[in-house]
Backbone as XML, in Angstrom:
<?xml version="1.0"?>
<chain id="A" units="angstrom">
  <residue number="1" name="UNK">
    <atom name="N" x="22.169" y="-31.788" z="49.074"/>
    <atom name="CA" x="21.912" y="-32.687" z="47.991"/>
    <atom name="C" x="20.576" y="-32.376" z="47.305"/>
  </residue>
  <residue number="2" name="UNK">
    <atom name="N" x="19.772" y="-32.019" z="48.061"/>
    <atom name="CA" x="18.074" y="-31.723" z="47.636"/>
    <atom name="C" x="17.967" y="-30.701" z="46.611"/>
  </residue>
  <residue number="3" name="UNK">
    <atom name="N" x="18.957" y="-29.851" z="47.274"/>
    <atom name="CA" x="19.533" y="-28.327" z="46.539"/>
    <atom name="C" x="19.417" y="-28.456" z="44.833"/>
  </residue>
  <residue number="4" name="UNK">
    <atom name="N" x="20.184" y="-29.376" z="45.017"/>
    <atom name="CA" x="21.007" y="-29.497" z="43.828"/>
    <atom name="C" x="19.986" y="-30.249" z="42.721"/>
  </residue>
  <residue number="5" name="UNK">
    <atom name="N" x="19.132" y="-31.331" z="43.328"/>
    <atom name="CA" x="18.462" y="-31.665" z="41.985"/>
    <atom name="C" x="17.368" y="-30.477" z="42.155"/>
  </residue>
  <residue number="6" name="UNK">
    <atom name="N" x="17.203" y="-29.774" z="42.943"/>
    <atom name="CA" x="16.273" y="-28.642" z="42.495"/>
    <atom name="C" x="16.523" y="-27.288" z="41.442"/>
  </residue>
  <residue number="7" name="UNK">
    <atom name="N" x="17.637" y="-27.186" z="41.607"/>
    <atom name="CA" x="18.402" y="-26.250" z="40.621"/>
    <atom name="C" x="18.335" y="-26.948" z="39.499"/>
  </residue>
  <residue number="8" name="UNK">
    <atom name="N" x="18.439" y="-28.575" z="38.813"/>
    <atom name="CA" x="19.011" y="-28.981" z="37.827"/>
    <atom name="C" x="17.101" y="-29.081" z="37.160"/>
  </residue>
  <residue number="9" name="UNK">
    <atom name="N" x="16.183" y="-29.041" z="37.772"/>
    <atom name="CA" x="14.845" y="-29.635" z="37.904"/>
    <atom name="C" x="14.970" y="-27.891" z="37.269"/>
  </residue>
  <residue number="10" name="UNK">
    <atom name="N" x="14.861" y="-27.115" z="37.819"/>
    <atom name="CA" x="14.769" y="-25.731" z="37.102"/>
    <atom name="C" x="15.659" y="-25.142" z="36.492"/>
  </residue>
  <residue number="11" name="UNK">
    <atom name="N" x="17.047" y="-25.694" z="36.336"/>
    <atom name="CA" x="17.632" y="-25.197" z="35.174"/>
    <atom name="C" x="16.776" y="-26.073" z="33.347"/>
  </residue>
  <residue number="12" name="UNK">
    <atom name="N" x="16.891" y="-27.091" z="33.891"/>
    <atom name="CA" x="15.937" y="-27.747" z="32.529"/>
    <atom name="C" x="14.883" y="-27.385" z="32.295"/>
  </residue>
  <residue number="13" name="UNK">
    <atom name="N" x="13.644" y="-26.811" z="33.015"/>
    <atom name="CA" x="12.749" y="-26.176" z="33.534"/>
    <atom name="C" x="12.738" y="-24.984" z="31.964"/>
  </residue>
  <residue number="14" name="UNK">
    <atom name="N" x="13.607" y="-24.361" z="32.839"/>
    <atom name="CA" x="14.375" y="-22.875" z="32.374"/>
    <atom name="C" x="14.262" y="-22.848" z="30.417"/>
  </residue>
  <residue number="15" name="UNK">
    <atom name="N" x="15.292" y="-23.921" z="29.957"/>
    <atom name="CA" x="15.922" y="-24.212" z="28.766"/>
    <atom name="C" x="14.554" y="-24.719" z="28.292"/>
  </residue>
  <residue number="16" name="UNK">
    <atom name="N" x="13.633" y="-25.817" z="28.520"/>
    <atom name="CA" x="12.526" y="-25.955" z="28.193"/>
    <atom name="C" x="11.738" y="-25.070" z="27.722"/>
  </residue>
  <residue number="17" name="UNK">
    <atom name="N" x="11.698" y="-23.885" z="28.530"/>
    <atom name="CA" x="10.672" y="-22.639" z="28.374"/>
    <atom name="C" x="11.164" y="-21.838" z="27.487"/>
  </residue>
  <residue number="18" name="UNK">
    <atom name="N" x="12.465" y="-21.828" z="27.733"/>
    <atom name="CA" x="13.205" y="-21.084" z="26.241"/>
    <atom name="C" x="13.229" y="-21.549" z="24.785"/>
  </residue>
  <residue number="19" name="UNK">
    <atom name="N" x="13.234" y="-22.888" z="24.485"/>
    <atom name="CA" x="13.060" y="-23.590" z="23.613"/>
    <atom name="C" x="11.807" y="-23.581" z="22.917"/>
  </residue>
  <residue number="20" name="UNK">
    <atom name="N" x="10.444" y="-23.665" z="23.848"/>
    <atom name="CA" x="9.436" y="-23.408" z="23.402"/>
    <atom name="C" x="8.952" y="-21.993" z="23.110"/>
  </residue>
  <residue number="21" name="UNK">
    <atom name="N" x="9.330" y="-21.293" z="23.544"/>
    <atom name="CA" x="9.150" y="-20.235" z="23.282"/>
    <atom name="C" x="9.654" y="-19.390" z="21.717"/>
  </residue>
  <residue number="22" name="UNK">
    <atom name="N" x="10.807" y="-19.629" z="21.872"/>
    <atom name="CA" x="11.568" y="-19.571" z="20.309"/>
    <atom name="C" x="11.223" y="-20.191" z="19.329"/>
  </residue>
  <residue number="23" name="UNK">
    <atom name="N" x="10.645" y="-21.300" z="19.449"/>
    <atom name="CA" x="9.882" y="-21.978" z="18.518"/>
    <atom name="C" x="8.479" y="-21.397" z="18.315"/>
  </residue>
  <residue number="24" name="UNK">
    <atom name="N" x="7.887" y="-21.320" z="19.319"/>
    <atom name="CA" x="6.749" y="-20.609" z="18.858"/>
    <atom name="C" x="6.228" y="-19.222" z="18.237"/>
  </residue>
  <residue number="25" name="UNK">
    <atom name="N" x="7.697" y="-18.031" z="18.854"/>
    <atom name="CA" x="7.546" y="-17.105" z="18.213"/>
    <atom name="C" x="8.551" y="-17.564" z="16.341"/>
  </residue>
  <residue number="26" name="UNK">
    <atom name="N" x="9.073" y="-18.545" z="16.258"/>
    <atom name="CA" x="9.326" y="-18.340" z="14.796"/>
    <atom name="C" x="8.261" y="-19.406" z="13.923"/>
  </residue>
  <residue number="27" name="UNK">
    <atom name="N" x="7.661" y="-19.676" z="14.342"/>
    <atom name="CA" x="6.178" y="-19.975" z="13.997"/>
    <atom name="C" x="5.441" y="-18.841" z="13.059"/>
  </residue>
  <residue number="28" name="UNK">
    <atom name="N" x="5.290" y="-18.412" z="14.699"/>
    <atom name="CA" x="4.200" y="-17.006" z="14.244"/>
    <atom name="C" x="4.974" y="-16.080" z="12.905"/>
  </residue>
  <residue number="29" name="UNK">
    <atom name="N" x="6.444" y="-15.889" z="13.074"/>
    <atom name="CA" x="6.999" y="-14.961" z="12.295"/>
    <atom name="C" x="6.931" y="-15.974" z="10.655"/>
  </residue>
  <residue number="30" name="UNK">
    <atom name="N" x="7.024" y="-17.021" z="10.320"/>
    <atom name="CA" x="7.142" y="-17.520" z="9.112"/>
    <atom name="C" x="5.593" y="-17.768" z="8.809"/>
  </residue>
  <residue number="31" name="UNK">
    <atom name="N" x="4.730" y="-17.964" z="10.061"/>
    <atom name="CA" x="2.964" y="-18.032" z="9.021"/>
    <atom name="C" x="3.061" y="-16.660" z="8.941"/>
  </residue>
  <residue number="32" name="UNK">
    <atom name="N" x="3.388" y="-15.514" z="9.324"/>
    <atom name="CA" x="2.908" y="-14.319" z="8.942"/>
    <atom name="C" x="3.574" y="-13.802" z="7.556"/>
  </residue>
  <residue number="33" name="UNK">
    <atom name="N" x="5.020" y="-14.363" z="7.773"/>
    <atom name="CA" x="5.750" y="-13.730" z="6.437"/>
    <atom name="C" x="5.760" y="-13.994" z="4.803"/>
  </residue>
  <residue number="34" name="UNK">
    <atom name="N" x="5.304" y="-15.706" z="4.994"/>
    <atom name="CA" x="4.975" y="-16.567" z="3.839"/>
    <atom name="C" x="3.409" y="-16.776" z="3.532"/>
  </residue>
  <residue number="35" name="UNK">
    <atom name="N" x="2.233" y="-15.900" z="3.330"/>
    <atom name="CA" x="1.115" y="-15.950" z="3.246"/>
    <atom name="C" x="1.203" y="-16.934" z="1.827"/>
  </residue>
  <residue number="36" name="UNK">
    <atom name="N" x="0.123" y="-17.862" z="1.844"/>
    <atom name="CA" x="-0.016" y="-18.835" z="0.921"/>
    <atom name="C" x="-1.088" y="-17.952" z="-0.192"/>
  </residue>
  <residue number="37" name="UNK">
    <atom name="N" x="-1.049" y="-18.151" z="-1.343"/>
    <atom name="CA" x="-1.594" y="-18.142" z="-2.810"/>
    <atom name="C" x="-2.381" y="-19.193" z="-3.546"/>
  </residue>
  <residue number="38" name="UNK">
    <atom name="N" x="-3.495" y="-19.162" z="-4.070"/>
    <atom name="CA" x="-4.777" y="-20.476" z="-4.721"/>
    <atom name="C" x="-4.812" y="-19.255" z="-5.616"/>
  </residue>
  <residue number="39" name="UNK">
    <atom name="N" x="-3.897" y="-19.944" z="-6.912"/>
    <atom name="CA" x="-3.792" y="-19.781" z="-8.120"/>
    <atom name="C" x="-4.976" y="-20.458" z="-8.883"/>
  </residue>
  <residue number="40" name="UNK">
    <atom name="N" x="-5.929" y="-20.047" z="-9.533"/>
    <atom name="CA" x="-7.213" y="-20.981" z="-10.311"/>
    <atom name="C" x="-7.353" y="-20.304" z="-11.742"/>
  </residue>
  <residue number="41" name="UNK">
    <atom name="N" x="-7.639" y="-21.586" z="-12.673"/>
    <atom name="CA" x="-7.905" y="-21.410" z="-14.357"/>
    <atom name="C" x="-9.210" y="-21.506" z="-14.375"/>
  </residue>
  <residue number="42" name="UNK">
    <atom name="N" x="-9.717" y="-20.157" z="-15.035"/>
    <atom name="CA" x="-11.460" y="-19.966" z="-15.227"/>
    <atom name="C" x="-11.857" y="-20.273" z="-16.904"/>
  </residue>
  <residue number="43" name="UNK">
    <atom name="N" x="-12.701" y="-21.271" z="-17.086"/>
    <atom name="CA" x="-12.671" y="-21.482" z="-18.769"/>
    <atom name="C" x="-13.994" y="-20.730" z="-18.884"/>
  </residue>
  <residue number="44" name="UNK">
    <atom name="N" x="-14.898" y="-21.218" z="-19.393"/>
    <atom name="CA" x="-16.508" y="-20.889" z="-20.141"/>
    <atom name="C" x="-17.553" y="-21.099" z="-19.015"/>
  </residue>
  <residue number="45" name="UNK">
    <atom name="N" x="-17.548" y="-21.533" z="-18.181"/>
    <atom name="CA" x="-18.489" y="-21.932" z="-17.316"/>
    <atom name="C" x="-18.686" y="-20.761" z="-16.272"/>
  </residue>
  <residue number="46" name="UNK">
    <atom name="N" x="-19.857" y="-20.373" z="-16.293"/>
    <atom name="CA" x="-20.090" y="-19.228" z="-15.822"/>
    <atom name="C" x="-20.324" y="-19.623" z="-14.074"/>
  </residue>
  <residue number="47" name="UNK">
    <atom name="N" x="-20.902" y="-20.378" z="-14.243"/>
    <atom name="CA" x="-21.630" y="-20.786" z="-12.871"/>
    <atom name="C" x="-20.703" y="-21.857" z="-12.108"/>
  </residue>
  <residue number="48" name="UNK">
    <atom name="N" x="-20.016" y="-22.360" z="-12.870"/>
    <atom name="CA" x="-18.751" y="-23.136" z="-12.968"/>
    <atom name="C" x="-17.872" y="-22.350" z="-11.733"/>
  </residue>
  <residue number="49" name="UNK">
    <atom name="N" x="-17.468" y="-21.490" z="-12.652"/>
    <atom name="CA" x="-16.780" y="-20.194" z="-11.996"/>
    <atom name="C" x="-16.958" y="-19.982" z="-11.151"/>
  </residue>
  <residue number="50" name="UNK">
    <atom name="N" x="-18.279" y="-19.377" z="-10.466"/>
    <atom name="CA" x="-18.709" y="-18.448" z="-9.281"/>
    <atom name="C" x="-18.581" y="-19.697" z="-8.168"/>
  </residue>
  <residue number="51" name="UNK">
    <atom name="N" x="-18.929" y="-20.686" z="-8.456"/>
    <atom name="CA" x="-18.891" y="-22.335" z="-7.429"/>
    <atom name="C" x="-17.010" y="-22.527" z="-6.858"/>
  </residue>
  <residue number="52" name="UNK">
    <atom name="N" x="-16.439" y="-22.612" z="-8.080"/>
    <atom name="CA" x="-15.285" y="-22.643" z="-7.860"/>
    <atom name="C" x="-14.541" y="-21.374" z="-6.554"/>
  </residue>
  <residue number="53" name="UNK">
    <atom name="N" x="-14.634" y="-20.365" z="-7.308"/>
    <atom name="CA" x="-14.148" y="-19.368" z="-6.448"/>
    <atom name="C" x="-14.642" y="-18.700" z="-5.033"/>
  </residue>
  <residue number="54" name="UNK">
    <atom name="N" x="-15.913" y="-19.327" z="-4.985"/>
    <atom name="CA" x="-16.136" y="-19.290" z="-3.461"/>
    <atom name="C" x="-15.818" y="-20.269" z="-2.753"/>
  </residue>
  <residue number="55" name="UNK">
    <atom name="N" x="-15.838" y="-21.514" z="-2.978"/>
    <atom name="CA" x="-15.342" y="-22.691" z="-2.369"/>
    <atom name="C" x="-13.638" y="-22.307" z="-2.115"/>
  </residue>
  <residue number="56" name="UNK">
    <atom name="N" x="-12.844" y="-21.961" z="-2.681"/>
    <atom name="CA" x="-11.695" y="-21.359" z="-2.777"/>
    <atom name="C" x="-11.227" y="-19.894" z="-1.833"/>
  </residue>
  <residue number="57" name="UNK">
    <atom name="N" x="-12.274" y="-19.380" z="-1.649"/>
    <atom name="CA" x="-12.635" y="-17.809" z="-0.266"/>
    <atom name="C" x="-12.448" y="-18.410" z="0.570"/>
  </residue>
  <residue number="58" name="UNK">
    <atom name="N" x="-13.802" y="-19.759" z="0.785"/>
    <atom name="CA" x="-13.695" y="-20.543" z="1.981"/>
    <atom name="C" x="-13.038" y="-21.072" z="2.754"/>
  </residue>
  <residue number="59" name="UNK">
    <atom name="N" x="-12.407" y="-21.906" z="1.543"/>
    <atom name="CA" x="-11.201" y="-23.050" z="2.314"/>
    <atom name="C" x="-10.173" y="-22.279" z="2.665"/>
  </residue>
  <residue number="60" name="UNK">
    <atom name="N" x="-9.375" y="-21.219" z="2.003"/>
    <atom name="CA" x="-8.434" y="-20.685" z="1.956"/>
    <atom name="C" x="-8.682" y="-19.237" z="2.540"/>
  </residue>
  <residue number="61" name="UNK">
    <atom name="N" x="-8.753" y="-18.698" z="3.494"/>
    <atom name="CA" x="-9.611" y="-17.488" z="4.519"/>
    <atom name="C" x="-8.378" y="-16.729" z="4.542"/>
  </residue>
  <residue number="62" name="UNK">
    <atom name="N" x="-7.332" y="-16.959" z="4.764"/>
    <atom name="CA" x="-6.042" y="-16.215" z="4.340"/>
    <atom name="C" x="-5.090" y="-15.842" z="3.363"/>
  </residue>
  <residue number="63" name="UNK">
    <atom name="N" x="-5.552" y="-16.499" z="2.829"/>
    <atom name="CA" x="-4.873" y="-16.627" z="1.050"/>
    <atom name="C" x="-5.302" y="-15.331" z="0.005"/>
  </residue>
  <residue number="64" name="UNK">
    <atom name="N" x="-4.358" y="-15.401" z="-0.511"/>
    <atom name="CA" x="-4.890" y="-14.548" z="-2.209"/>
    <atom name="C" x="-5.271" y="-15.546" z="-2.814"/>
  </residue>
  <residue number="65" name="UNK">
    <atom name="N" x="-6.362" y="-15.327" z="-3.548"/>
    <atom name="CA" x="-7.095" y="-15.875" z="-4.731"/>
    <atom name="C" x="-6.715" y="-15.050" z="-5.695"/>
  </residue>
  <residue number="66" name="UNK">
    <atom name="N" x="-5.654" y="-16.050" z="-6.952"/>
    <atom name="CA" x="-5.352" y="-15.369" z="-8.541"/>
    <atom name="C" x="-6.142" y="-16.020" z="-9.262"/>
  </residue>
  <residue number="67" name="UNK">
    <atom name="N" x="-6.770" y="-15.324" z="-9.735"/>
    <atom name="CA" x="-7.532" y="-15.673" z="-10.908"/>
    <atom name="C" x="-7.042" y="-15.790" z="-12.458"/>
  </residue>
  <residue number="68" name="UNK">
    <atom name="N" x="-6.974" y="-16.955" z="-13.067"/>
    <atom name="CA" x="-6.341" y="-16.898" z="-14.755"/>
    <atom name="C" x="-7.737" y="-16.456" z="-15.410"/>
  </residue>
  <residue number="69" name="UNK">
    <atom name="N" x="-8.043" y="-15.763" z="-16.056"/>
    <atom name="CA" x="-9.528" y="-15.640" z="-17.219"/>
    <atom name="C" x="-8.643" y="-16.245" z="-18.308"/>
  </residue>
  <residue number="70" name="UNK">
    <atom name="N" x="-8.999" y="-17.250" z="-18.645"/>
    <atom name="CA" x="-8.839" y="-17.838" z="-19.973"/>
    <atom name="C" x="-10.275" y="-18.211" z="-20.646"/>
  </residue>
  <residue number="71" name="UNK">
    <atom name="N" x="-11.207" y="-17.070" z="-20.559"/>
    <atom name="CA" x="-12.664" y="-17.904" z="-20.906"/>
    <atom name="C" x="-13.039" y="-16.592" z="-22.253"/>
  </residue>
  <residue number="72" name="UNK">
    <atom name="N" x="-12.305" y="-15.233" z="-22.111"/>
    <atom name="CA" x="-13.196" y="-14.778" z="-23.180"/>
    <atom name="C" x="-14.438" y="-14.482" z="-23.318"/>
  </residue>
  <residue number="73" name="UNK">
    <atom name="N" x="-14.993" y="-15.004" z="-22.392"/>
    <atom name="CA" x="-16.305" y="-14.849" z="-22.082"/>
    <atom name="C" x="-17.094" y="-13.700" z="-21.459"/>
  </residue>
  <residue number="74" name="UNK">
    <atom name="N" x="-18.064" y="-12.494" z="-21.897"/>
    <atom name="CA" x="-18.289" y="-11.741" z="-20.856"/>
    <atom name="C" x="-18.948" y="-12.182" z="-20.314"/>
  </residue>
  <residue number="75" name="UNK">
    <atom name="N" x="-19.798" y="-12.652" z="-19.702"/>
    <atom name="CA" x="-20.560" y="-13.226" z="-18.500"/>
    <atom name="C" x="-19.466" y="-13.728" z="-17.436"/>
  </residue>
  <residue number="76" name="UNK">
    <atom name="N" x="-18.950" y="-14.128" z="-17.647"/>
    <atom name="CA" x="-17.864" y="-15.031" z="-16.825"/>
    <atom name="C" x="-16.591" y="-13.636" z="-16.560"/>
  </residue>
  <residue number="77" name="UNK">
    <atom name="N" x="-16.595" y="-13.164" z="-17.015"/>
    <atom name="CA" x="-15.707" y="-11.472" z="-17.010"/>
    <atom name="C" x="-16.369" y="-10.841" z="-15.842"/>
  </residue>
  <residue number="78" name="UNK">
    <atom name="N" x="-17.704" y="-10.730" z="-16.107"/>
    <atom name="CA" x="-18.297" y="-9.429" z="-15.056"/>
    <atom name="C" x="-18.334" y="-10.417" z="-13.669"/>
  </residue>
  <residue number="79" name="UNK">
    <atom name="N" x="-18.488" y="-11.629" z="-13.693"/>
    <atom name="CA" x="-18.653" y="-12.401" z="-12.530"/>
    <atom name="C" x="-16.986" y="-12.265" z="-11.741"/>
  </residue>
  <residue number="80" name="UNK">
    <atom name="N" x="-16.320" y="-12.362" z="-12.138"/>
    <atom name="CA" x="-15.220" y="-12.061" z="-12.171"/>
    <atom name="C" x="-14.802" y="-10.862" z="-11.301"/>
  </residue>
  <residue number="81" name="UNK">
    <atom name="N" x="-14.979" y="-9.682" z="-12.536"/>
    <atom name="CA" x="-14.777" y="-8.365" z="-11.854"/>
    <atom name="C" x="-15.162" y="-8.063" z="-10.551"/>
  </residue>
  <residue number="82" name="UNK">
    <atom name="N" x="-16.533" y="-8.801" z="-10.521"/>
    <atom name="CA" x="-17.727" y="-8.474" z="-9.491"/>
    <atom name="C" x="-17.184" y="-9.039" z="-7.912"/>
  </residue>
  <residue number="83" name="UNK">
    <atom name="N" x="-16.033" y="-10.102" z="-8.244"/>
    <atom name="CA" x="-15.618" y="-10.759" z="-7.188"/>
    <atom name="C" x="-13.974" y="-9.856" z="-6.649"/>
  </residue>
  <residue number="84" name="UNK">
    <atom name="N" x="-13.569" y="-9.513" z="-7.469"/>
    <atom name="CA" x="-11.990" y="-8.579" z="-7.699"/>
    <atom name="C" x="-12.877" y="-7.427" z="-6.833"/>
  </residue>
  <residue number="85" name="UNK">
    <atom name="N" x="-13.714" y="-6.984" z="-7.125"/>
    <atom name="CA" x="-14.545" y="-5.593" z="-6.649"/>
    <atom name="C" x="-15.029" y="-6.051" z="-4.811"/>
  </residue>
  <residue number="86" name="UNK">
    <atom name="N" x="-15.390" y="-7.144" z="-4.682"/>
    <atom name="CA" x="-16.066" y="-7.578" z="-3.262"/>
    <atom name="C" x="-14.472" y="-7.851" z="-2.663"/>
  </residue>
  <residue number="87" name="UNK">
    <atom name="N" x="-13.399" y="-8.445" z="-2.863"/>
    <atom name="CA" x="-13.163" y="-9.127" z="-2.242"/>
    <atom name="C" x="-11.316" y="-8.646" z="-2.688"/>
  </residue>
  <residue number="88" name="UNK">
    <atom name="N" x="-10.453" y="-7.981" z="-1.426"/>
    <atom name="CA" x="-9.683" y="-7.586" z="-1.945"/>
    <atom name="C" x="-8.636" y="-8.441" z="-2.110"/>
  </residue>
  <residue number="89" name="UNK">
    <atom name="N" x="-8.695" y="-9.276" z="-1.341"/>
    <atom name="CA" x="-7.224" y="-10.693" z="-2.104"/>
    <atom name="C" x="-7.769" y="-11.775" z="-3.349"/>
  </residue>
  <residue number="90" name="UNK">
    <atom name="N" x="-8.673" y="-10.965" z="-3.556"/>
    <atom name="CA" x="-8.470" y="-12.104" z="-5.217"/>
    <atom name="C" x="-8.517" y="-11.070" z="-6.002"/>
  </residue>
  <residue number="91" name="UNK">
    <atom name="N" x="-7.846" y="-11.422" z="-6.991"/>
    <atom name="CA" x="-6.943" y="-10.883" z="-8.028"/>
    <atom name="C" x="-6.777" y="-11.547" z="-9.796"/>
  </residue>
  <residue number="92" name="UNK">
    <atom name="N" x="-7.565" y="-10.913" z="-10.575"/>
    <atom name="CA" x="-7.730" y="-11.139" z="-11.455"/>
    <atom name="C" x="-6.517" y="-10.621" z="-12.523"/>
  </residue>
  <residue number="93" name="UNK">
    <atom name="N" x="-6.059" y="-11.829" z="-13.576"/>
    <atom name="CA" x="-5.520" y="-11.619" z="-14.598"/>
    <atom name="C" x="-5.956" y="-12.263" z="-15.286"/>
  </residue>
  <residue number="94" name="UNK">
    <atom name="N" x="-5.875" y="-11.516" z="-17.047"/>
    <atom name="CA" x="-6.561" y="-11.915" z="-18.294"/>
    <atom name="C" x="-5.759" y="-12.837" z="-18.751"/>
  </residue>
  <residue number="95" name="UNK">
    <atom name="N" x="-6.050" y="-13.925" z="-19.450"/>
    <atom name="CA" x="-4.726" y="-14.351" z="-20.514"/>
    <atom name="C" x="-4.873" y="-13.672" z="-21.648"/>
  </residue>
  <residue number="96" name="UNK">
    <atom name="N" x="-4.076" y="-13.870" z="-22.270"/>
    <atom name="CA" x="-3.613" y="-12.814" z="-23.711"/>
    <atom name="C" x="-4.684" y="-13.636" z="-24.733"/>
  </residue>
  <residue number="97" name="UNK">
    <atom name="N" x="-5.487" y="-12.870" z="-26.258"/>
    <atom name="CA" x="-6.102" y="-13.511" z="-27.012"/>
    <atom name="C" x="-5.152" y="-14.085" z="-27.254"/>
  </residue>
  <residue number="98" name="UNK">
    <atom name="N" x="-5.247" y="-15.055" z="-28.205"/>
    <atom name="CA" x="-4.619" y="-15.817" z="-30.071"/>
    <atom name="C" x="-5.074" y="-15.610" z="-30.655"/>
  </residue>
</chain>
């Protein structure tokens, strides 16, 4: 009789460990496969800018940083570049003139 809830004590045991386990490796496989993106709109503010997009490095340590330039601005351009150049997951695009 003892037998028997000992087998049932480690067959659940068993299924437990399997369960967690499968779960945890499809964990790991969907944070690795779906890396998250912090999409940000840069206007005129130069200093604006540089505040923004490091606070954004920070919080987000795994992420791509896209950058919109909607500012036209060179000061705010080279700050820009200067960060595309340091830092290889952020990623700068221009918007088009009007």
């Amino acid at each position: 009789m003892l037998n028997i809830y000992l087998i049932s004590a480690i067959m659940v045991l068993s299924v437990l460990g399997v369960y967690f386990l499968v779960k945890e490796i499809t964990s790991l496989i969907i944070k690795n496969k779906y890396d998250s993106c912090v999409v940000l709109r840069i206007y005129d503010n130069a200093d604006t800018a540089e505040n923004i997009i490091r606070g954004a490095l920070t919080a987000n340590p795994s992420s791509d940083i896209v950058i919109i330039d909607k500012s036209g601005n060179n000061e705010v351009g080279k700050i820009l570049d200067r960060f595309e150049a340091d830092y290889a997951r952020v990623h700068i695009k221009r918007a088009p003139e009007k």
